[in-house]
C-alpha positions in Angstrom: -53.1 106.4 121.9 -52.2 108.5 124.9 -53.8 107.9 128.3 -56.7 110.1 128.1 -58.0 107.9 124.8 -58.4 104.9 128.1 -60.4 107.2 130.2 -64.5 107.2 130.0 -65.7 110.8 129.3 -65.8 111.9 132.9 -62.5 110.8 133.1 -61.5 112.8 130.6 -63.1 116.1 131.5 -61.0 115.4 134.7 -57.8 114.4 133.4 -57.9 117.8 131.0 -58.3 119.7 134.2 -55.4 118.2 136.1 -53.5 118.9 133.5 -55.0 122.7 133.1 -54.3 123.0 136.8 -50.8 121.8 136.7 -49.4 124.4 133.7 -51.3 126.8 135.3 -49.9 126.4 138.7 -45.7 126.5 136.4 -47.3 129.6 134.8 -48.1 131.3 138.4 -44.8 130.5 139.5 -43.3 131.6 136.1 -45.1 135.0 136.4 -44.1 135.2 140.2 -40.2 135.1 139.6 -40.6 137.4 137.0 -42.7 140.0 138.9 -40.4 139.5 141.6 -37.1 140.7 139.4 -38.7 143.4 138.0 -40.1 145.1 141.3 -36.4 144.5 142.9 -35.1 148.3 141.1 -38.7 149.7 142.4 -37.8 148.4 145.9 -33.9 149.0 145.7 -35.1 152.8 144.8 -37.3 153.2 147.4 -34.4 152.0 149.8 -31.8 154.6 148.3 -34.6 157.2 147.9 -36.6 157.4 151.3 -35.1 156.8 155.2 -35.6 153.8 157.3 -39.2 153.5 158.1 -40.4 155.5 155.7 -39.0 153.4 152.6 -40.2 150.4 154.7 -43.3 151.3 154.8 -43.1 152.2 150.7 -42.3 148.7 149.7 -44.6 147.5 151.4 -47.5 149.3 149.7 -45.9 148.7 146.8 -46.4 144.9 147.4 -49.5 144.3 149.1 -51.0 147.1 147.4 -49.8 146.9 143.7 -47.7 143.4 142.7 -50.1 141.2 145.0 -53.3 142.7 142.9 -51.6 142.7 139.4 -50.3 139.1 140.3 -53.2 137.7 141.5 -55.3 139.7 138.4 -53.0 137.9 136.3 -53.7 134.2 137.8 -57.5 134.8 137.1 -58.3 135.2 140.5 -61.2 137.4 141.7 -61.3 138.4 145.5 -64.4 139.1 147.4 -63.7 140.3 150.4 -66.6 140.8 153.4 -66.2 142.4 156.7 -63.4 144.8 155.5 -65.6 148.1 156.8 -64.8 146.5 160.5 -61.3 147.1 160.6 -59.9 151.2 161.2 -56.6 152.2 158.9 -55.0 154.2 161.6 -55.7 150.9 164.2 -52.9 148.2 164.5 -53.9 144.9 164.6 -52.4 141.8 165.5 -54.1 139.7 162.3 -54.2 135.8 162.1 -55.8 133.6 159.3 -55.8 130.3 158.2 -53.2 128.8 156.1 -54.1 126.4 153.4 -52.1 127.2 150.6 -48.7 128.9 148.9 -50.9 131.5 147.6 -52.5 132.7 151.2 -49.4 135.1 151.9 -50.6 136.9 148.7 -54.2 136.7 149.3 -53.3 138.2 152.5 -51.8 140.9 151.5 -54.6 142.2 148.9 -57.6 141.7 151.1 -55.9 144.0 154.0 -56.4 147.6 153.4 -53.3 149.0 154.9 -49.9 147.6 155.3 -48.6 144.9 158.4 -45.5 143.2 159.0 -45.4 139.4 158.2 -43.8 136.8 160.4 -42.1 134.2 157.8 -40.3 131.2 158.3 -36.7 131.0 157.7 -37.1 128.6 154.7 -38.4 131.2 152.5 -35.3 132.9 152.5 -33.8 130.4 150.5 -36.3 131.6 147.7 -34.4 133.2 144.5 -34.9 137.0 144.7 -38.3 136.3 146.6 -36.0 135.2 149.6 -34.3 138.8 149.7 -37.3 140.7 149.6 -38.6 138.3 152.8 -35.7 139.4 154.5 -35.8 143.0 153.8 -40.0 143.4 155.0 -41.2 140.5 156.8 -39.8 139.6 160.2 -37.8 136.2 160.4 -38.2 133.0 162.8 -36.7 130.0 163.1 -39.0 127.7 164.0 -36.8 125.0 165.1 -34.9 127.1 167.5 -36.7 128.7 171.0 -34.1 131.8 170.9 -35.2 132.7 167.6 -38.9 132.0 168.5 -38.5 134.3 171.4 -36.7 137.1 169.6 -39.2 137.1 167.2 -42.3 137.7 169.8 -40.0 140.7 170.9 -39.7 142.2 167.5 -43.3 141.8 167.1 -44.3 143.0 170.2 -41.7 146.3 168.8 -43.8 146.8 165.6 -46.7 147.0 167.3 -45.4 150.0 169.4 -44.2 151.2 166.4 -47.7 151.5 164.8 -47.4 148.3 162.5 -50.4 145.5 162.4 -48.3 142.4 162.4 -49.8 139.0 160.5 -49.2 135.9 162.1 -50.6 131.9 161.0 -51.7 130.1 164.0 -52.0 127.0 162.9 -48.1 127.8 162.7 -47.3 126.0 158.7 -49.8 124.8 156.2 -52.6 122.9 157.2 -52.3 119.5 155.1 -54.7 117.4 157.1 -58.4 117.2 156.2 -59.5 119.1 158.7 -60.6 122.7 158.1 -58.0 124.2 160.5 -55.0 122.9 161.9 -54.5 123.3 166.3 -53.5 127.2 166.6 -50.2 127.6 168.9 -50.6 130.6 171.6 -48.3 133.1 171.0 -50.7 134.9 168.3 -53.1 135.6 171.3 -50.8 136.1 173.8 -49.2 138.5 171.6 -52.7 140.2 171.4 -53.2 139.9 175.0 -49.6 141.3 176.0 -50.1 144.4 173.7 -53.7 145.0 174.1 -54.0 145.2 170.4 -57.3 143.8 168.9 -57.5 140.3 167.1 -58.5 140.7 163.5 -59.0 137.4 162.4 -59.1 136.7 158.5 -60.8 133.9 156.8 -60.1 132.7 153.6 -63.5 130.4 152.7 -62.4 128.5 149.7 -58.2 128.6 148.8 -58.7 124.6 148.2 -61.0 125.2 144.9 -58.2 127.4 143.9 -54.6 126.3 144.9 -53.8 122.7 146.1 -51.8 122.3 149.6 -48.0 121.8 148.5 -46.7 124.8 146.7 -49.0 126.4 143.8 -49.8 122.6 142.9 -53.6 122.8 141.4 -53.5 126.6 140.7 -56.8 127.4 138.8 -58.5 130.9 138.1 -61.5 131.6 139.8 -63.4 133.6 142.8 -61.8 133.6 146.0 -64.1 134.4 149.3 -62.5 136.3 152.3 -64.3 137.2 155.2 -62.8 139.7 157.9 -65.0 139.3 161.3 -65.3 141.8 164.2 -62.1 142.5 165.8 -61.9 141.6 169.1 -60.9 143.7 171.6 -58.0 142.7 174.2 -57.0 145.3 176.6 -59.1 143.8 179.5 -58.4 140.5 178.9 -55.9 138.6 181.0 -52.9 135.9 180.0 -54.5 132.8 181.7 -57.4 133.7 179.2 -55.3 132.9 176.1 -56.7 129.6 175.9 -60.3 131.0 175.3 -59.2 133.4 172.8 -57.6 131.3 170.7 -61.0 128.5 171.0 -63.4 131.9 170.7 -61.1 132.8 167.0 -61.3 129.1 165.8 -64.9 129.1 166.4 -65.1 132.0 164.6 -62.8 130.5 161.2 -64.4 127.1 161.7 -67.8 128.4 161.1 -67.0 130.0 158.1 -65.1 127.3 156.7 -68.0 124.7 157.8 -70.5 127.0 156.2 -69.1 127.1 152.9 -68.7 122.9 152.7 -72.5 122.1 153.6 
């Protein structure tokens, strides 16, 4: 008799879930490698084919505009996005959201409708394939090291001048806690503040019904809710008003997220 024969029938129902939830979560991860491998040729072409920016800007299209859809269509997950009318394509943005999750980079991706650079931690670079492609589009920081954080706010600041939105988490790595959002570090708003670029900040509702906190653990299919607010405008705002920024875009996440639980 194996475990589940021990457990009473609600038991049961939620044993066959974890379960559910844990093949899934191999299968995403599975289907993610894969993908990966085969849109290396795509992105290797686009490289050989197309100059500098120009094949930048291809792959990343290609991956926020074609692998993160199929991907997530694959998984079973459903986006609804609101508030996506509010934001311009020919605007760049400096873009924050909450970070819950594994899956958030991707979820990212396919609720924006143009193209940004993403500032990634060096660990992911230690990724199989996925690692390479990090290097190659997203912009790299070692968080452990002040040079590299400062380097990094440079290159940023760079891409926005360039025409790029850039994507930053504020809460800096995933929140694990059981709080809704983790304390957001500065340099997201002082970034904004610095460049006079608006704030768009992006609000993923409910990523815990749909992926767990460490890695894809507790991948399920099902109907993810985004919510894009207002942008907030930053060219007359000053640097010793960073602090109220970044409390005026928690509010904003926070009532979302609190929203959603009661």
């Amino acid at each position: 008799m194996g475990l589940k024969n021990f457990l009473p029938l609600r038991g049961k129902k939620f044993y066959f879930v974890l379960v559910f939830r844990k093949f899934w979560a191999i299968y995403a991860v599975l289907l993610f490698l894969v993908m990966m491998t085969i849109s290396v040729p795509v992105l290797l072409f686009n490289m050989t084919v197309f100059p500098g920016q120009r094949a930048l800007r291809k792959n990343i299209q290609y991956l926020h505009h074609v692998f993160t859809p199929t991907f997530l269509f694959l998984v079973g997950i459903r986006l609804k996005v609101v508030g996506m009318e509010q934001l311009k394509s020919n605007q760049s943005y400096v873009i924050i959201g909450n970070h819950r999750s594994a899956l958030d980079f991707i979820v990212n991706a396919a609720a924006f409708p143009g193209i940004y650079r993403y500032l990634a931690k060096q660990e992911l670079l230690r990724v199989p394939v996925f690692g390479w492609v990090v290097k190659k589009m997203c912009l790299i920081v070692d968080r452990k090291d002040a040079m590299s954080r400062a380097r990094s706010i440079l290159n940023l600041k760079q891409q926005l001048q360039e025409g790029w939105s850039v994507f930053i988490y504020p809460e800096g790595s995933r929140n694990k806690t059981s709080e809704p959002l983790a304390p957001f570090y500065d340099g997201a708003f002082r970034l904004a503040i610095e460049t006079g670029a608006p704030l768009a900040i992006q609000t993923l509702v409910n990523i815990q019904n749909i992926s767990g906190p460490k890695g894809f653990s507790g991948l399920q299919p099902g109907k993810l809710e985004i919510i894009w607010d207002e942008p907030i405008e930053t060219t007359q705002l000053q640097l010793d008003q960073v602090r109220s920024l970044k409390e005026m875009a928690a509010a904003r996440m926070r009532a979302h997220l609190n929203k959603k639980e009661t």
